[in-house]
C-alpha positions as CSV (number, residue, x, y, z in Angstrom):
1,X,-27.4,-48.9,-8.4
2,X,-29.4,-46.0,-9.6
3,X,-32.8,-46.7,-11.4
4,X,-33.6,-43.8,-13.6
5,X,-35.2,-43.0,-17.1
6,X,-33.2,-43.2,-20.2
7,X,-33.6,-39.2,-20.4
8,X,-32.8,-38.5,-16.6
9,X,-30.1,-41.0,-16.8
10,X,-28.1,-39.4,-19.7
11,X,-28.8,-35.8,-18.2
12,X,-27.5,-37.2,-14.9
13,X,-24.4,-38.4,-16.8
14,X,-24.2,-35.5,-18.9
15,X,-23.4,-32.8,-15.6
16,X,-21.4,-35.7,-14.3
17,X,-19.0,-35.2,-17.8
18,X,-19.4,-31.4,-16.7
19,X,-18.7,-31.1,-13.2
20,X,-15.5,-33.7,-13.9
21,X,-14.6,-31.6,-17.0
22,X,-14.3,-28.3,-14.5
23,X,-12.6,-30.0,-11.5
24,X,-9.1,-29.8,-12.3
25,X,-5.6,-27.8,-10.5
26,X,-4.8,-24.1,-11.3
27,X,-1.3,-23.3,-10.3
28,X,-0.1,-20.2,-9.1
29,X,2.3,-18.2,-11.6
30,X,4.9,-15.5,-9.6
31,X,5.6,-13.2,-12.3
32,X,9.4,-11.8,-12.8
33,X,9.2,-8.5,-12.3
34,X,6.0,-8.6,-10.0
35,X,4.2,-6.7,-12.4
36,X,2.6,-8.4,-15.4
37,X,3.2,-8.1,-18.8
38,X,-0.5,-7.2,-19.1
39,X,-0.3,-4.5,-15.6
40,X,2.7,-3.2,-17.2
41,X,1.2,-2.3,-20.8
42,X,-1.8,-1.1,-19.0
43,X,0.1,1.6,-17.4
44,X,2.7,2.4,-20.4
45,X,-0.3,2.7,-22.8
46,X,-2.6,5.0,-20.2
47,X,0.7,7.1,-20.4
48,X,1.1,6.9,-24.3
49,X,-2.6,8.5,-24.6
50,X,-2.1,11.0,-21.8
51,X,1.2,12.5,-24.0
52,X,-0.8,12.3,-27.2
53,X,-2.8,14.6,-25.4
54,X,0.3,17.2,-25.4
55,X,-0.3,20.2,-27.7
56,X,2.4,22.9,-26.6
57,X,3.0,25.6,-28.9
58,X,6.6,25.5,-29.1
59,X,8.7,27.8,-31.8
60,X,10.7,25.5,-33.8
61,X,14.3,25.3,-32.6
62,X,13.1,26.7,-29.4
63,X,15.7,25.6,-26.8
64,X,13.8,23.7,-23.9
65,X,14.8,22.1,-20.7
66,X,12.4,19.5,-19.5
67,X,12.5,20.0,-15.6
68,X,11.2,16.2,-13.7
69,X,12.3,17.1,-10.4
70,X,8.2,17.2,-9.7
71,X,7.0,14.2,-11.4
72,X,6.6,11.3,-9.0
73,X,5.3,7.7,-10.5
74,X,5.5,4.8,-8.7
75,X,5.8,2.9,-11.5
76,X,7.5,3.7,-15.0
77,X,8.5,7.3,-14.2
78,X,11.4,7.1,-16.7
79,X,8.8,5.9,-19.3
80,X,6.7,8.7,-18.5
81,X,9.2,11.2,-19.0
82,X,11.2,10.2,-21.9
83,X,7.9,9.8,-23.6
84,X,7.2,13.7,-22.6
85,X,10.5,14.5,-24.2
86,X,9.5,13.0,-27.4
87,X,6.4,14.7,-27.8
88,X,8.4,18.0,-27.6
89,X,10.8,16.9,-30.3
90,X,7.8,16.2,-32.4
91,X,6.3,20.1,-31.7
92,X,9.3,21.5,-32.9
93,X,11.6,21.5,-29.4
94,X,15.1,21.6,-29.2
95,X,15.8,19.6,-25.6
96,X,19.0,20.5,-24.1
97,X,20.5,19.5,-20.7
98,X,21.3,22.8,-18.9
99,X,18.1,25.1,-17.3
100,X,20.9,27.9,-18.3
101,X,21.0,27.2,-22.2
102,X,17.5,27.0,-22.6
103,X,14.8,29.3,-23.8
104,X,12.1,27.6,-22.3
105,X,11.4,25.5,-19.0
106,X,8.6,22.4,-19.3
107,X,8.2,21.2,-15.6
108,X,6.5,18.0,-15.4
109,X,4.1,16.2,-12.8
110,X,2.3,12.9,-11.9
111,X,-1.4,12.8,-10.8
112,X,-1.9,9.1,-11.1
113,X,-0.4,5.9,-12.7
114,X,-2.0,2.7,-11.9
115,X,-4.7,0.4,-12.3
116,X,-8.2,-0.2,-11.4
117,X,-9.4,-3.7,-11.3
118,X,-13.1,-4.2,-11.5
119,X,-14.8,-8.1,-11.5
120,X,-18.7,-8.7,-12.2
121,X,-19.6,-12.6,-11.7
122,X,-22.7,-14.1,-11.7
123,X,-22.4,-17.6,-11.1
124,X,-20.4,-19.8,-8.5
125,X,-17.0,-18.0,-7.5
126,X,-13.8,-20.2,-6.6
127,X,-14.0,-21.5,-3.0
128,X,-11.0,-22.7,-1.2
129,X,-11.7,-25.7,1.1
130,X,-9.3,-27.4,3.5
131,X,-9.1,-31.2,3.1
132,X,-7.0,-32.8,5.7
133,X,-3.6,-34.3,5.0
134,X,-3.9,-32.2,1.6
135,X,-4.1,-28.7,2.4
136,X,-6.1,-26.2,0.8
137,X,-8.2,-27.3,-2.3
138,X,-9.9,-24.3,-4.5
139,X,-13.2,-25.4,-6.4
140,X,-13.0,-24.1,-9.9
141,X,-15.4,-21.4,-11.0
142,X,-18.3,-22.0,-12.4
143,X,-19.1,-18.4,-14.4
144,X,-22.5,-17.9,-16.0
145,X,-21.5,-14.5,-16.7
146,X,-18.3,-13.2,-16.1
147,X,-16.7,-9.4,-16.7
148,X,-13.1,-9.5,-15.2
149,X,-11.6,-5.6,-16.7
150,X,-8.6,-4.0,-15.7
151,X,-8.4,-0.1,-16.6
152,X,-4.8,1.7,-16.7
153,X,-5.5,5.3,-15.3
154,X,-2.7,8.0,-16.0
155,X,-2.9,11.8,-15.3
156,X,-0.2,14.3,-15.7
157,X,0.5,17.9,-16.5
158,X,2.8,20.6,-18.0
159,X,3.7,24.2,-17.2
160,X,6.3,25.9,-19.3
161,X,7.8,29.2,-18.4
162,X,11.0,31.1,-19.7
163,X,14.5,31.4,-18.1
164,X,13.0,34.3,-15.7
165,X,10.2,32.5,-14.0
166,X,7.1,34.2,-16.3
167,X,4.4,31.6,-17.3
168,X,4.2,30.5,-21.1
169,X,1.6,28.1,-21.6
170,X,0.2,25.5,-18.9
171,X,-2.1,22.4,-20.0
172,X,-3.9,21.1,-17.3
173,X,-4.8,17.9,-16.3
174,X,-4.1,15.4,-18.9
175,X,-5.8,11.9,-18.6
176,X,-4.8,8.7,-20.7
177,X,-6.6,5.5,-20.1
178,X,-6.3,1.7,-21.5
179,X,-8.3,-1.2,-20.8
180,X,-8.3,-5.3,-20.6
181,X,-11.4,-6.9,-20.2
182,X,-11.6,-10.7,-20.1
183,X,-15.9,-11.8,-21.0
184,X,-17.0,-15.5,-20.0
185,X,-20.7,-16.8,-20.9
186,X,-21.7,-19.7,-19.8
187,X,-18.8,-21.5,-18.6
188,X,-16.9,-21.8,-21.7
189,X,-17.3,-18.9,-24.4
190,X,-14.7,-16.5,-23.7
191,X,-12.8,-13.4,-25.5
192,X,-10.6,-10.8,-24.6
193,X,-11.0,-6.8,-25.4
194,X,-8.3,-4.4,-25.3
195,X,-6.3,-1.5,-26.5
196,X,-3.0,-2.4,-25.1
197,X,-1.8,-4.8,-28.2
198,X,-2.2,-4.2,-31.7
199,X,-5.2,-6.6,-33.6
């Protein structure tokens, strides 16, 4: 039997309550498609903002063919795209489906869609232990301070030129970015930031 003060006693108990509060199971979640919900918005909102960033001028009723045969994604390349196609139709575009018909070319390509994942964690991180006849065991986290942020990246550009090959307009790089970021302060007080979902 443990002899103890009252004070030491209850302080023992009390990071006994703790430390059986935090032991518990996590179980793993396989996501269908393999991509989250959260990965994918990441990427389709980077893209969202790198479009917005679009500012052709375009003649109203200007006849354009939006050439893609360039733009490589690994991921939501179609998104990417159609979402390029809108923008001209909100400048004023006409989008038609023959290079012949059209006044104007707008050749797309990719510099980048995906995501960076960045952790910061000061405290005790999960440790896996093997326990015989059990298999492996994973200690929760105990986070004093905890920045888990996931940035979407996406980088694309435009160059439009008539039916002869002569350069109209090109725009350069354009970057779109999103974010995620998951806070944790002293074990329990968490919250989420982001620009992915509307508040």
């Amino acid at each position: 039997m443990l002899n103890c003060r009252p004070r030491i006693c209850v302080l023992y108990a009390g990071l006994l309550a703790v430390v059986f509060a935090l032991a518990g199971c996590s179980t793993a979640r396989t996501t269908q498609p393999p991509e989250t919900a959260t990965e994918q918005l990441l990427i389709s909102t980077a893209v969202d903002h790198a479009v917005a960033r679009l500012n052709l001028k375009i003649a109203p009723g200007t006849k354009v063919f939006v050439d893609a045969q360039y733009f490589r994604a690994p991921l939501y390349s179609q998104y990417a795209i159609a979402s390029v196609r809108n923008r001209l139709l909100q400048l004023g575009a006409r989008l038609v489906s023959n290079r012949k018909n059209s006044n104007m070319v707008v050749e797309l390509r990719s510099g980048a869609q995906s995501i960076n994942h960045h952790q910061l964690l000061i405290g005790v991180p999960a440790i896996p232990i093997p326990v015989p006849l059990v298999g492996i065991v994973t200690t929760p986290e105990l986070a004093l301070f905890e920045e888990n942020r996931q940035v979407g990246i996406a980088k694309m550009a435009i160059t439009s030129y008539n039916r002869n090959g002569v350069l109209s307009a090109s725009t350069g790089p354009l970057y779109g970015t999103s974010h995620d970021t998951h806070w944790t302060i002293l074990l329990a007080f968490s919250w989420t930031t982001q620009n992915i979902m509307p508040k």
